[in-house]
C-alpha positions in Angstrom: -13.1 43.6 -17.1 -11.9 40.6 -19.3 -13.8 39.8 -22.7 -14.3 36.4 -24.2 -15.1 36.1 -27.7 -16.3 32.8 -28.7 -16.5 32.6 -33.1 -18.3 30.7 -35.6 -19.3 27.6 -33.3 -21.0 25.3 -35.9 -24.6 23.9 -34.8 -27.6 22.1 -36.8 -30.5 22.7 -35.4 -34.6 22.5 -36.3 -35.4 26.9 -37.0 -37.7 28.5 -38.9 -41.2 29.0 -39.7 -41.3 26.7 -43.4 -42.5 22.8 -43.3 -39.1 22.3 -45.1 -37.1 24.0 -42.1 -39.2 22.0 -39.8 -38.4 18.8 -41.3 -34.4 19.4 -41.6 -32.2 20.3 -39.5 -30.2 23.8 -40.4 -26.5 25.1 -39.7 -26.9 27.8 -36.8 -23.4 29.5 -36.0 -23.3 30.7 -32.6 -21.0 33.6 -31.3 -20.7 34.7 -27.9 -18.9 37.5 -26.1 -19.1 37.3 -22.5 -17.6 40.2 -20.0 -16.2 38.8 -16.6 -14.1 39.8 -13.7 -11.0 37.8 -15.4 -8.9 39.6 -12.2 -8.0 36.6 -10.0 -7.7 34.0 -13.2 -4.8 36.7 -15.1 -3.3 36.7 -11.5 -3.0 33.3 -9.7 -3.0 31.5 -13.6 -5.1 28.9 -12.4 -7.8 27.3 -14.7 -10.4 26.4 -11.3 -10.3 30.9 -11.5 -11.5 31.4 -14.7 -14.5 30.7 -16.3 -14.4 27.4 -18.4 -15.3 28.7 -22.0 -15.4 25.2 -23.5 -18.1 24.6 -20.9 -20.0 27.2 -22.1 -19.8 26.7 -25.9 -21.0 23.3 -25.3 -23.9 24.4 -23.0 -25.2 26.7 -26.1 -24.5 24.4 -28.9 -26.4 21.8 -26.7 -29.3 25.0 -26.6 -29.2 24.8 -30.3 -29.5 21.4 -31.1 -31.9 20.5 -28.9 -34.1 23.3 -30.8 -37.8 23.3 -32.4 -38.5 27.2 -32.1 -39.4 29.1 -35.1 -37.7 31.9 -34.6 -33.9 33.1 -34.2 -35.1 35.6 -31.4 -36.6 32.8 -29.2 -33.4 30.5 -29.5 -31.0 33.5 -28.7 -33.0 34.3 -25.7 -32.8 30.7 -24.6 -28.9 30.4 -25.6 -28.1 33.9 -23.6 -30.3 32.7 -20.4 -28.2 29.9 -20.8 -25.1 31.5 -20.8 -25.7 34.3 -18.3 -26.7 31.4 -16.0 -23.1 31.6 -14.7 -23.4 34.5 -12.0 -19.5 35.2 -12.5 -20.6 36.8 -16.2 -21.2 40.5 -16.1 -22.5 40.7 -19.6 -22.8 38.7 -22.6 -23.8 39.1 -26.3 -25.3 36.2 -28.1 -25.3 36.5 -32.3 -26.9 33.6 -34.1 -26.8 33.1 -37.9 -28.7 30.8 -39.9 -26.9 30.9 -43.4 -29.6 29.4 -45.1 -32.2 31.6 -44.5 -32.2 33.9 -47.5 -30.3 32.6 -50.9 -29.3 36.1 -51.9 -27.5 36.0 -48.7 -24.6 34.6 -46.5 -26.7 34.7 -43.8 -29.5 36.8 -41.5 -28.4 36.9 -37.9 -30.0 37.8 -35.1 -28.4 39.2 -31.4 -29.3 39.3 -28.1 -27.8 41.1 -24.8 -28.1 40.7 -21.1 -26.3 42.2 -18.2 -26.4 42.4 -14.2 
């Protein structure tokens, strides 16, 4: 089984449940682990075997700031249904951290997993 960790992507995004969080958008950093069957890509070195991580970062931080949920537990759901969209992913673990949300903290994060 191959693991892909994906860190820190940076996305703005409307979250939360306060007018002021409604009205601007926030910094959401994304992280994704996804488990695959990396087999044939470690073997034949070929980029058409292996599954196309930018693709996938972009899919989620496209999931993110297209946004207007209120919570961090309905955007993770929609980022992971996103992700695990690609049949070719065994597993994946979405983590999404919104820095701003307390100010005695770095952040509050939130994470969501899925698997076939």
């Amino acid at each position: 089984m191959a693991i892909i960790h994906i860190r820190d992507l940076n996305a703005r995004a409307i979250i939360g449940i306060h007018p002021w969080e409604r009205a601007n958008k926030q910094d959401v950093l994304i992280n994704i682990t996804i488990e695959y069957d990396g087999t044939k890509a470690s073997q034949s070195d070929r980029v058409k075997d292996a599954l196309d991580y930018a693709a996938l970062a972009n899919k989620a931080v496209k999931i993110v700031e297209r946004s207007r949920c209120y919570l961090l537990e309905k955007l993770a759901s929609q980022v992971l249904k996103g992700i695990m969209a690609d049949k070719r992913i065994n597993r994946a673990v979405v983590r999404l951290d919104k820095p701003q949300a307390l100010p005695q903290a770095k952040s509050v994060s939130y994470e969501l997993s899925a698997q076939r």
